[in-house]
N, C-alpha and C positions, 0 to 999 in steps of 0.2 A: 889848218882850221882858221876860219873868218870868224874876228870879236867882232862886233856892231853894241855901241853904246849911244845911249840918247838919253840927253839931258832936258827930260821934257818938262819941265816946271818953267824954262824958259823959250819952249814954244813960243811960234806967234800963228800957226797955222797957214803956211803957207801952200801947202798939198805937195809943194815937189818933191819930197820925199818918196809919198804916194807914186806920183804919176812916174819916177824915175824905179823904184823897187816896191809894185804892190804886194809881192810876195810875202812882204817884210813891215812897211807900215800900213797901215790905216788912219785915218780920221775918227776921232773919237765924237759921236753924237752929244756928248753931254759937255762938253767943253772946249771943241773944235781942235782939239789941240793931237797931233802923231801920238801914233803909238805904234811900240815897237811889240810888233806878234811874238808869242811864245820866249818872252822875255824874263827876267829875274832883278825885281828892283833891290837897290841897296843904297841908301842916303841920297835918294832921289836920282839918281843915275839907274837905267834901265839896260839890261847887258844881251845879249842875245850869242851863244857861239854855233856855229854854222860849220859842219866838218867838211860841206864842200869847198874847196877854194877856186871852184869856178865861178863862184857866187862875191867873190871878192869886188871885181870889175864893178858889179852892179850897186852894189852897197855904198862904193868910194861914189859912185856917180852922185849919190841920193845926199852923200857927205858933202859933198863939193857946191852942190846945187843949192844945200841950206845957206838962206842969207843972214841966219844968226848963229850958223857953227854951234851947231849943239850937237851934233850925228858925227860919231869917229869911228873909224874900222884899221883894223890892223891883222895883218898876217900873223900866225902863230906855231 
């Protein structure tokens, strides 16, 4: 199983999250900022678990890419 958390309060919108795993985020219209699809907020961390772990690859990619490290994935 793939966790994906996103610490979006500290967005800055940079999309590559988006353009690296659309499957996964989006752009929020009302304040530019990621969002993590079909997610579970808790003290402003946004959690997502994913039972494929072929989905791992892509999610690290979208983590790696972020230039304010807010996006962490780990195997489980």
């Amino acid at each position: 199983m793939v966790v994906v958390t996103l610490q979006r309060n500290k967005c800055i919108g940079c999309n590559y999250c988006v353009e690296l795993a659309p499957a996964y985020f989006r752009m929020s219209k009302k304040d530019g900022k990621s969002v993590l699809l079909h997610s579970e907020e808790k003290r402003g961390f946004f959690t997502l678990k994913i039972a494929d772990n072929a989905q791992f690859e892509t999610c690290e990619l979208a983590a790696k890419a972020c230039p304010v490290k807010i996006i962490s994935t780990k195997l489980i």
